[in-house]
C-alpha positions in Angstrom: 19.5 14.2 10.5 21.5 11.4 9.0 22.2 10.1 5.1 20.9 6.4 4.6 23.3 4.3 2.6 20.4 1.3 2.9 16.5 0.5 3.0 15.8 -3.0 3.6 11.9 -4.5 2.9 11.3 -6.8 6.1 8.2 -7.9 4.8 9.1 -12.2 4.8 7.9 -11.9 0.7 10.2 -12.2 -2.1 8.4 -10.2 -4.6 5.8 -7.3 -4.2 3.6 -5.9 -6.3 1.8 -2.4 -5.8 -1.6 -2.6 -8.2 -3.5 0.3 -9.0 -6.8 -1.1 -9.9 -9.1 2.4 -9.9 -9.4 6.1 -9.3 -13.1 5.7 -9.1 -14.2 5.5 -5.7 -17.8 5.7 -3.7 -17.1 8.7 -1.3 -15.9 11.9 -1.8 -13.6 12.7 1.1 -12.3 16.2 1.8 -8.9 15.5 2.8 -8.4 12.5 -0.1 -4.8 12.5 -1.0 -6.0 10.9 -4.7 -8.5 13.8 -5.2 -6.7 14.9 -8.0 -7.1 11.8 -9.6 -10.3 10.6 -7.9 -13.7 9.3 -10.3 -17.5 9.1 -9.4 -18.8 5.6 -10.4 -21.8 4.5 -12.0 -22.6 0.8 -12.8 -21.4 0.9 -16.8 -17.7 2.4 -16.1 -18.0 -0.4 -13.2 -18.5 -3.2 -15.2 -16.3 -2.1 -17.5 -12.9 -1.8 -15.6 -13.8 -4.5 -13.4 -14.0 -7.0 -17.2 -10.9 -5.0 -17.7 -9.0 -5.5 -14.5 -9.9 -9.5 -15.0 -7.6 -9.7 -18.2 -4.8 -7.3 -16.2 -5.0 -10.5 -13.7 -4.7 -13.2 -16.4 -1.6 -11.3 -17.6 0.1 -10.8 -14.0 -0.4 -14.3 -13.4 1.5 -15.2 -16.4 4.3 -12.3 -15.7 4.3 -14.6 -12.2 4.6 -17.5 -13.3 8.0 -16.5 -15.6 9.6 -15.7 -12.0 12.0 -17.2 -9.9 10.5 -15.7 -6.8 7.7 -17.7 -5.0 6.2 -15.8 -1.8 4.8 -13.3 -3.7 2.8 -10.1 -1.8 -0.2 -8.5 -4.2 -1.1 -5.1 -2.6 -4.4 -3.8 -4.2 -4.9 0.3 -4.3 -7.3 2.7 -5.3 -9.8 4.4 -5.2 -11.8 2.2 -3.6 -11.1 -1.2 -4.8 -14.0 -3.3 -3.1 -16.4 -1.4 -5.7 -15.5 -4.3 -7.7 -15.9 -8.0 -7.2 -12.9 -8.8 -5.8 -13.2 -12.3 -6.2 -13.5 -12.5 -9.4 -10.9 -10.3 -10.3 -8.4 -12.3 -8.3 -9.7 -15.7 -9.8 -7.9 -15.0 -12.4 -4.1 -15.1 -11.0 -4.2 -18.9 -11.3 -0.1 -19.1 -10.5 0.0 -20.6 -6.2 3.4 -18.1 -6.1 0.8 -15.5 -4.3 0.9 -15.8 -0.6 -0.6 -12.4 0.5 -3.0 -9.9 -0.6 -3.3 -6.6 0.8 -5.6 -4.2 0.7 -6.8 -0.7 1.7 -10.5 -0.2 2.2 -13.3 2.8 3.5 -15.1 -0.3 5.1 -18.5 0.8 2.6 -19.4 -2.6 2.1 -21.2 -4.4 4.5 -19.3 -7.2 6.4 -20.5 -10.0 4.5 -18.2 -8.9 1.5 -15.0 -9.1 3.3 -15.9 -11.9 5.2 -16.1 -13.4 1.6 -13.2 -12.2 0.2 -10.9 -13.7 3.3 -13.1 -17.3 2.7 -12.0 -17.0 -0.7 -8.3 -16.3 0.1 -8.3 -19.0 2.6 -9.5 -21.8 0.2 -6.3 -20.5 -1.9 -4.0 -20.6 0.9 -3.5 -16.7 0.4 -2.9 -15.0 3.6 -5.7 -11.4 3.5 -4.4 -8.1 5.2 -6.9 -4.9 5.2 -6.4 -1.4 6.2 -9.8 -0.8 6.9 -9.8 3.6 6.8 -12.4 5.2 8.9 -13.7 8.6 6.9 -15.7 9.8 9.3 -17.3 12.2 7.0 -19.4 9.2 5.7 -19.6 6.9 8.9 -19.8 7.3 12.4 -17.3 5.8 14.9 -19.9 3.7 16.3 -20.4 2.0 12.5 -17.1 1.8 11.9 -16.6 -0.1 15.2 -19.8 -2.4 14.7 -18.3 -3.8 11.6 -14.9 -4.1 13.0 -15.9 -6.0 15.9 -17.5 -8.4 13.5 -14.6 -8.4 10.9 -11.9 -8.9 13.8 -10.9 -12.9 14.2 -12.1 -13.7 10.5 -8.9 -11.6 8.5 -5.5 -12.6 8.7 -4.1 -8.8 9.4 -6.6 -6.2 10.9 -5.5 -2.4 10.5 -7.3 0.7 11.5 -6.6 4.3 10.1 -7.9 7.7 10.7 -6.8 11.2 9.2 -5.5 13.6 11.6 -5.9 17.0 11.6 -5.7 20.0 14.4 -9.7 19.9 14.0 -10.3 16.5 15.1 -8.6 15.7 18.2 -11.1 14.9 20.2 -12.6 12.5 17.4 -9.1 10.7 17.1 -8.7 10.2 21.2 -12.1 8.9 20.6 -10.6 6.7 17.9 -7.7 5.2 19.6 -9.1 4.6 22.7 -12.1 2.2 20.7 -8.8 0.7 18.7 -7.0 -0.1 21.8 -10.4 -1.7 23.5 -10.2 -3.6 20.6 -6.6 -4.4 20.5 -6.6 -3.5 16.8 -3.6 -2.2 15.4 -3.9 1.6 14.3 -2.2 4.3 12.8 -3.3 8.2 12.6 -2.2 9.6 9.0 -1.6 13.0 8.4 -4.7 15.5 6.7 -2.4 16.7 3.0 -4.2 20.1 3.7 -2.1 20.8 6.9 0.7 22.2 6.2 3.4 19.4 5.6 6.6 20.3 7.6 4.4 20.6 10.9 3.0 17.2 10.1 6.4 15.7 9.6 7.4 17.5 13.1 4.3 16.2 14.6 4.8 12.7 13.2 2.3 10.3 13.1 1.0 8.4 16.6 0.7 4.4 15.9 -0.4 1.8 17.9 0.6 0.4 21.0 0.0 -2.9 19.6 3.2 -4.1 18.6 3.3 -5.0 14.4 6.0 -6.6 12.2 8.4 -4.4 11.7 8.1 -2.8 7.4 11.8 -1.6 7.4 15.1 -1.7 8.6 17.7 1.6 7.3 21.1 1.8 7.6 22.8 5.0 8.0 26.0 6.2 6.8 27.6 6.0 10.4 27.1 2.4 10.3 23.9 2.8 13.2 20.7 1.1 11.6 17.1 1.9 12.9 13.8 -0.2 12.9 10.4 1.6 11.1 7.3 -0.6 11.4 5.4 1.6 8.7 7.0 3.4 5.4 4.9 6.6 7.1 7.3 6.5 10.0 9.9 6.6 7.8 8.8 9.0 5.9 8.4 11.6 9.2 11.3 10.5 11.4 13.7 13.7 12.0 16.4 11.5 12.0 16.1 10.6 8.2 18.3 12.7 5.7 17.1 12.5 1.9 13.2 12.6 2.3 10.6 15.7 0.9 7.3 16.3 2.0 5.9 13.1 3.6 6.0 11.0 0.1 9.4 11.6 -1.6 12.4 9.3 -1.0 16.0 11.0 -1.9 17.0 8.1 -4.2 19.4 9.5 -6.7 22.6 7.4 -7.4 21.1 4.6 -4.7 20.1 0.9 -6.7 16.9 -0.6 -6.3 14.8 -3.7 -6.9 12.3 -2.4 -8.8 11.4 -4.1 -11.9 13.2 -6.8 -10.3 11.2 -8.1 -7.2 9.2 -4.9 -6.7 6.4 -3.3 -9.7 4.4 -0.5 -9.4 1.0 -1.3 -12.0 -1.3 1.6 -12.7 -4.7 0.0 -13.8 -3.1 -2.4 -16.7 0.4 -0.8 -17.4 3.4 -1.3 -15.1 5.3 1.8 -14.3 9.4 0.0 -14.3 12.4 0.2 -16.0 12.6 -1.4 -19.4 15.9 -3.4 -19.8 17.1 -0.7 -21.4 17.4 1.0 -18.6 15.2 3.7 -18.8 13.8 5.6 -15.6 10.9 4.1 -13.6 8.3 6.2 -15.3 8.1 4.4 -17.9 4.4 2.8 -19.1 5.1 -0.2 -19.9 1.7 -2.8 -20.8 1.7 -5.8 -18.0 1.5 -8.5 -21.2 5.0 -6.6 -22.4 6.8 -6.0 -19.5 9.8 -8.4 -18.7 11.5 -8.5 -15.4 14.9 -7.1 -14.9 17.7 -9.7 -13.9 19.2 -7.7 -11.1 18.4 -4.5 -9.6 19.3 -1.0 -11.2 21.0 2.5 -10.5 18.1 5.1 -10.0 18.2 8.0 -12.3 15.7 10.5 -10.5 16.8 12.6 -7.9 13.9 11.6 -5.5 11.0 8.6 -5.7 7.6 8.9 -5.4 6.8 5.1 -6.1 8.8 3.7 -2.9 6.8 1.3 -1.4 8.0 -2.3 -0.4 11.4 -2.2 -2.8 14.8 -2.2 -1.4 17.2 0.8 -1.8 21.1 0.8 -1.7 24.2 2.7 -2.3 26.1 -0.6 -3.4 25.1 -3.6 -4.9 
């Protein structure tokens, strides 16, 4: 295994944002890796956050508008975040400086939502992604397929997922063979309950359909190494400095966030303060101010990595 000295985002955005909208979600998935965290819904506490998560908007758009960056990439997490109207919600980041939204979705909602949501994002000029995750515990293959068909050609980026486990491996040959009929791109994620050193030294089989490529690492030797997902990073045997399949050695390394990179958890961003404080921090999105430069990390290993840059020097 080798030591990085360098993680470089090759996403083409200047500024990311990771937005936690909800733990509430609509299924209740065995091998969830939120299920810790996870909340039934019920119309009220729907209504609720989602009048909630509307001023969270108004206030990111202004945070937005205060940058310098201007190809700005707005990844939306949950829980399940298409319980809400979606639209609505993102009506209220008025600021053009957003180019693409992301989001991850159980495909619960019939077609004619996302179909929707990508009109809506094309009248704004936004580009829409969606990792659509097939929990077959609450659809069939053959459902999941029908709507993809339908939902293929009319969003910008079309991902399928699918949990992997030594139970299902008939179900995910199944899976990939559909996904490659398709010529969807796909990855097969690993089940948390499986014990996590033989799912890193499994790794995790992606698609032969080629994608944009998420990072580029540098090692200390000077060699440097393409990943086209953060999970391939994550389980490659060559990488020195990661723990478990979510922790990223980052102790004494700089990175960008709170600088082009913040992590919000429902309506507070977890970031530095200028003080210089560690990233886990609360911090309300109406109070938070961007850091000027990038910072020295103070935590031996991150658990908040996502689309931020990571480097020995500055």
């Amino acid at each position: 295994m080798k030591e990085f000295v360098k993680i470089k985002d090759l996403t083409p955005n200047d500024f990311n944002i990771k937005w936690r909208m909800t733990n509430l979600c609509n299924i209740h998935c065995s091998y969830c890796i939120r299920y810790k965290h996870r909340v039934d819904i019920n119309d009220t506490c729907v209504k609720e956050n989602e009048d909630k998560l509307c001023e969270v908007a108004r206030d990111i758009s202004k945070l937005l508008e205060k940058t310098k960056f201007n190809n700005i990439r707005l990844n939306l997490i949950g829980g399940e975040v298409t319980i809400f109207d979606l639209k609505r919600i993102l009506a209220n980041i008025t600021t053009d400086k957003v180019k693409v939204i992301n989001i991850t979705s159980n495909l619960m909602r019939d077609v004619q939502y996302y179909i929707e949501l990508a009109d809506f994002c094309y009248s704004r000029n936004i580009k829409l992604s969606i990792c659509f995750s097939c929990h077959y515990e609450f659809i069939t293959l053959d459902k999941y397929f029908e709507k993809i068909n339908q939902l293929k050609g009319k969003i910008d980026c079309l991902t399928c997922e699918l949990v992997s486990n030594d139970k299902n491996q008939e179900l995910c040959k199944d899976f990939i063979a559909r996904c490659e009929k398709c010529d969807v791109y796909y990855f097969l994620d690993a089940d948390i309950r499986q014990n996590q050193a033989e799912a890193r030294e499994k790794g995790l089989l992606t698609s032969s359909k080629k994608k944009e490529p998420r990072y580029k690492v540098t090692f200390a030797d000077g060699t440097e190494k393409i990943f086209e997902t953060r999970n391939q990073f994550l389980t490659s045997k060559e990488i020195k400095g990661t723990k478990g399949l979510k922790f990223i050695q980052t102790g004494g390394m700089y990175c960008t966030n709170s600088y082009n990179y913040i992590y919000i958890e429902f309506d507070k961003v977890n970031g530095r303060s200028s003080s210089g404080s560690g990233c886990h921090e609360l911090i309300p999105v109406k109070d938070f101010k961007l850091l000027d430069k990038p910072a020295k990390c103070n935590s031996d290993y991150c658990t908040i990595c996502g689309h931020m840059d990571l480097f020995k020097e500055l």
